[in-house]
N, C-alpha and C positions, 0 to 999 in steps of 0.2 A: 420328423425333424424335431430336434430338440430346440427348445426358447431360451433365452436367456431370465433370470428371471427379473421382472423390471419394479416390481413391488418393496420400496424401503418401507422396515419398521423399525425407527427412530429409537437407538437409545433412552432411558431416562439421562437426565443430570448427571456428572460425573459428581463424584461425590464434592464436596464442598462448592461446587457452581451455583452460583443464585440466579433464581427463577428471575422471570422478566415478571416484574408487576410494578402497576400503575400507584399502587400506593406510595411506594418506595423511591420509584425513579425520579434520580438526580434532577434538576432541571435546565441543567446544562449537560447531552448525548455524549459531548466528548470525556466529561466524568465517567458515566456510564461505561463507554470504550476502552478508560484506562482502567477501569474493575478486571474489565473482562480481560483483557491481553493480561493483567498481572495473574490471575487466574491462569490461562492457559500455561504461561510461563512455569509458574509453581507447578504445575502437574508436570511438565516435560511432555508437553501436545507437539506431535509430529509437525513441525515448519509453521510454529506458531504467526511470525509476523511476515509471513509471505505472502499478499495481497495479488490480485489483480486489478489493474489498473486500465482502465479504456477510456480509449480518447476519440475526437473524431475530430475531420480534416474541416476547412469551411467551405468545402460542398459536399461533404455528411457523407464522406468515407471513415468507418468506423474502423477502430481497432481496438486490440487490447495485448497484454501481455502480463507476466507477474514479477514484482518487483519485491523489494525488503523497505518495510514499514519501519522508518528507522526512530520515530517519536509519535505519541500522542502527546502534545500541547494543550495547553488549556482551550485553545480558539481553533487547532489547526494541526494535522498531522502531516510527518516530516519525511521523504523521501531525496533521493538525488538518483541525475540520470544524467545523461550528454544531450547538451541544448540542441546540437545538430539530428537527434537521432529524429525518427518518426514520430515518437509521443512527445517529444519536445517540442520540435516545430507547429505539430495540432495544439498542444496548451498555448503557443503561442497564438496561431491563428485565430483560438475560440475563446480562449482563456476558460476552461473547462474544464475538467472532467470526473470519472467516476470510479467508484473502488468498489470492492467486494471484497470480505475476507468471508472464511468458514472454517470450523474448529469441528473434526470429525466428534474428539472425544469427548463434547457438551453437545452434540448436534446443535450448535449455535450460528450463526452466521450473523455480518452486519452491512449492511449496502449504503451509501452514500453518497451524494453530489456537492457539487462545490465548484467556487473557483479559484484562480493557480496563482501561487506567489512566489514572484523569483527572489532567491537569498543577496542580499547586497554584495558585493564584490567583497568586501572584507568579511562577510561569514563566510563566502565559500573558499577566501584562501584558508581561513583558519581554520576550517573542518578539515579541505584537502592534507592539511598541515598535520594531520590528527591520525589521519591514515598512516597504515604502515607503508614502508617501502615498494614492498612487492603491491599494491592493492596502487597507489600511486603509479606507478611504472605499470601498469595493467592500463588503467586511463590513457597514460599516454600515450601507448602503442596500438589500442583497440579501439576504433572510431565505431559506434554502434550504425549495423546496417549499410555499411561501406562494403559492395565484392571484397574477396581475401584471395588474390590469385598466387598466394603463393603462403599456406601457413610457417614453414619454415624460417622462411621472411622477419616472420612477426616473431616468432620463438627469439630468434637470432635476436634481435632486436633488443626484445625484455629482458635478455640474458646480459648485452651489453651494456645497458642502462641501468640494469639492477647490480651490479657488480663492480658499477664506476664509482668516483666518487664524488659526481655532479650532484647536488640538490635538486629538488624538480617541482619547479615550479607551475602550478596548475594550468594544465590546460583553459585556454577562455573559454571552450564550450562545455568545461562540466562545471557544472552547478545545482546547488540545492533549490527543494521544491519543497511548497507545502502547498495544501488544500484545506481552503476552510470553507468546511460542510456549509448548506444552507437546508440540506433534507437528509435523517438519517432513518432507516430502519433496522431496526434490533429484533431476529427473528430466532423462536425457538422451537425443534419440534419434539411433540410429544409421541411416544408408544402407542397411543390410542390415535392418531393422525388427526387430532384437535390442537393444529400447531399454533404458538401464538407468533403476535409480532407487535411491535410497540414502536408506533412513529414516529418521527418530531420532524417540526418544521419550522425557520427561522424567517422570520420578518419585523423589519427596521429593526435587527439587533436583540431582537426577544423570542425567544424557543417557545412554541408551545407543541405538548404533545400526550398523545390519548392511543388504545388499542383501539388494533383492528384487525380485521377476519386477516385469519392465512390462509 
């Protein structure tokens, strides 16, 4: 029987990616972050700002899924989901959760926790506002996590909404979200499997942060 073979050997750096080091590193992670996403961006890294995001229920039913990383901020990175859906309601319950990205083409990856900030009603009309048409009238016809007993139904629908000429006003359950870390790690592997990682952690508003083993 043949194996699969289950042994990674770690790319180096893509060219122009910078090494994780302790000399250098910003002292604010979310700096650090928006290095790195600008980097992947410039190279054209397959689904640069597609994240996973897990949440868990408040009696510690876990989930996760992956979502579009739509901002790094200076204090807090920016997504948007439907407030009804499964990871909306858990950020509700716990006010929590966690993210993971990973960059095949720097073998880079960055993990984080945090807790969950809803966008005031006026940013999320004015984002929803921002959206195209079609991407709007998508929100409105597709409740996340609702049975679909009938997708034609919903086709029909987008078709007649996107085609009229009502304005559309945002849905009350979609809205924006950000997460502002309190623990990040920044991890890189090497060809010889002496990978690093570099951590930070925040307390009463000040980051401190130092390597350690991978």
């Amino acid at each position: 029987m043949t194996h699969p073979q289950t042994t990674n050997v770690f790319p180096a750096l893509a060219a122009g990616a910078a090494p994780l080091d302790m000399a250098t590193a910003p002292a604010n992670p979310l700096r650090l972050l928006r290095t790195s996403c600008a980097h992947v961006l410039a190279i054209n890294a397959c689904e640069p700002m597609y994240v996973t995001l897990a949440t868990a229920s408040a009696t510690g039913d876990v989930s996760s899924r992956t979502v579009q990383l739509l901002a790094v901020e200076e204090d807090t990175v920016l997504f948007t989901t439907n407030f009804g859906s499964r990871k909306g309601v858990e950020m509700t319950e716990t006010g929590r959760a966690a993210v993971s990205l990973y960059w095949r083409e720097t073998a880079q990856s960055v993990n984080f926790t945090g807790t969950v900030e809803i966008a005031s009603d006026e940013e999320n009309d004015r984002r929803f506002s921002e959206d195209t048409r079609a991407v709007q009238v998508a929100r409105v016809v597709s409740f996340h996590g609702k049975p679909l007993p009938d997708e034609e139904v919903q086709i029909a629908a987008f078709k007649e909404l996107y085609e009229s000429e009502k304005p559309i006003p945002r849905p009350e359950y979609w809205k924006w979200y950000r997460i502002r870390p309190d623990a990040m790690t920044f991890w890189e592997g090497r060809p010889e499997s002496l990978n690093r990682r570099l951590h930070y952690a925040r307390k009463d508003e000040v980051w401190a942060h130092g390597m350690v083993q991978a």
